[in-house]
Residue, then its C-alpha position, 0 to 999 in steps of 0.5 A: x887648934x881652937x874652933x872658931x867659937x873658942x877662938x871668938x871667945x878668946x878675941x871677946x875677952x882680950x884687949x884689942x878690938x876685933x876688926x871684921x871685913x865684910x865678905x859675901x861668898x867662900x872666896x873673897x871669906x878665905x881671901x879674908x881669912x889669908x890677909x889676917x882678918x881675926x874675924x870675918x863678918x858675913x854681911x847679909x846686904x852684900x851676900x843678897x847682892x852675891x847672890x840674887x844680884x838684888x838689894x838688901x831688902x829681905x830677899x833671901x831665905x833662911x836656907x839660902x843664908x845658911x847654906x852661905x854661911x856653911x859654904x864661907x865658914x868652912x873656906x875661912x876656918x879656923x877665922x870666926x864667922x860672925x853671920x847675919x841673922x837679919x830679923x831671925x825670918x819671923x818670930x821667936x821659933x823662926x829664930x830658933x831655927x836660924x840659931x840652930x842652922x847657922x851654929x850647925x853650919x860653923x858660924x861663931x856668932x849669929x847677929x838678931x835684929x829688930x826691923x820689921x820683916x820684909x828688912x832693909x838695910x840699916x843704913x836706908x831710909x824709912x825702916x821699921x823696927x817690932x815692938x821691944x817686946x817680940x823682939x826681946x822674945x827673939x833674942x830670948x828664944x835665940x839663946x835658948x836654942x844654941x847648943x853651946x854658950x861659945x856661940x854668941x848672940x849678937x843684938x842689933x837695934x835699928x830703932x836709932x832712926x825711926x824712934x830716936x836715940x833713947x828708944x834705941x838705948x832703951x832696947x838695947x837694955x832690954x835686949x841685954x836682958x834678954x841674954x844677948x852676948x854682944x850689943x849692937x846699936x845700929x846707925x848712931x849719927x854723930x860722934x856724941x853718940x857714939x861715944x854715949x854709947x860706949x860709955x853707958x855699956x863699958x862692960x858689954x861688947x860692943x859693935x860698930x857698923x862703920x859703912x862708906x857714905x853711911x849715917x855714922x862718922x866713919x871711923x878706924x879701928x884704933x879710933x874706935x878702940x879708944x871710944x870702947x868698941x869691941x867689934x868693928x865691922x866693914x860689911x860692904x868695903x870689899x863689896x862695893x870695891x869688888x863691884x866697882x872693878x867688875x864695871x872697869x873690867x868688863x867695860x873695857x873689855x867689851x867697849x874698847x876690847x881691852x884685857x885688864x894688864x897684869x897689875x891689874x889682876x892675880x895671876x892664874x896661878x896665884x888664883x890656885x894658891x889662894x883657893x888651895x889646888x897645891x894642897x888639894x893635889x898633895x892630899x890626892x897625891x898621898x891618898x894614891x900612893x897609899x892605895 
């Protein structure tokens, strides 16, 4: 069997675009992983919301991502974990570190971007992008420091909306340059530019962040296949679903003390198919009768 980086590797290089849900913790990346997701996207505003129960804003450390990325890596394996690095938490030899811990923990590809730190969301108003240069340098480091080339390097500009589309393209070419693997120009905002940018960088994987009720159309992946998108991310579908049935639940629950039906929910024991208690039970069953 392939290990999720090989197995990226091969999804780069074939001919259909590589669709890749958003998922915040180990359960819902393994529910991903079981429903067919060829690759799944560890998003970092949906983890901060798991997490801290808090926005996307720069609030979680490098640690307490790569301990997410660890825990989701191994419950979706042999799936590609594509894990956000946000700003890479600091400079260059900050990025490094995150390079290291996130391709130690199984993640397949690790995305960099040019914000500012303290971060916000891509699709928020008022960001600040660094200077090219310091963040071309992350990048730069950022490569050097993974232990094997299968492990990718995405680049993500957020410049589009704070300085404009040419700077944006302008840091993607450096960016490119700087040896990243896969180009992600975030928030383009209307269909020309998105098409533009498909057109000028052909050759180079290319990423889609399509977010509900965010700055760019909102497209499917076979749409996007056709304009030349390579990855297309879902980073917050199953987030804001989630959160929206939470409400329901516990409002009825508490309100007008009212359990959700079967419909409604998995069974207790499909919930134990789905985190693997059958297969664990069977490997405890096997290590006794061989004692």
């Amino acid at each position: 069997m392939s290990s999720p980086t090989t197995y990226f590797e091969k999804l780069l290089a074939g001919d259909e675009i590589i669709l890749a849900p958003g998922a915040y913790d180990a359960l819902s990346a393994r529910v991903a992983a079981q429903a067919g997701a060829k690759a799944i996207y560890l998003s970092g505003f949906s983890v901060t919301g798991s997490v801290l129960g808090m926005p996307d804003v720069g609030l979680m450390s490098a640690t307490e991502m790569a301990d997410r990325v660890r825990a989701m890596a191994a419950a979706c394996e042999p799936t590609p974990l594509i894990a956000d690095g946000d700003t890479g938490h600091g400079g260059p030899l900050n990025a490094a570190r995150l390079v290291s811990l996130y391709e130690q923990g199984g993640a397949a590809c690790i995305q960099i971007e040019d914000q500012v730190f303290p971060k916000r969301c891509g699709h928020m108003a008022n960001k600040e992008v660094v200077s090219v240069e310091v963040a071309a340098a992350k990048i730069r480091s950022a490569c050097a420091a993974r232990q094997s080339s299968a492990f990718k390097i995405m680049a993500r500009t957020d410049a589009r909306a704070p300085l404009g589309y040419d700077e944006a393209i302008r840091r993607a070419d450096a960016y490119l340059e700087a040896g990243a693997d896969i180009l992600f120009i975030e928030a383009p905002q209307s269909m020309d530019e998105l098409v533009a940018i498909a057109e000028r960088y052909s050759d180079i994987p290319l990423v889609a962040n399509m977010v509900e009720d965010g700055k760019t159309p909102y497209l499917d992946g076979e749409a996007l296949q056709e304009i030349g998108y390579k990855i297309a991310l879902f980073p917050v579908s199953a987030l804001l679903c989630v959160t929206q049935k939470l409400e329901s639940v516990y409002a009825n629950m508490l309100k007008a003390d009212q359990l959700p039906d079967d419909e409604a929910r998995v069974s207790f024991s499909r919930y134990n198919e789905i985190v693997g208690l059958p297969e664990l039970l069977a490997e405890a069953t096997d290590a006794d009768s061989s004692d």
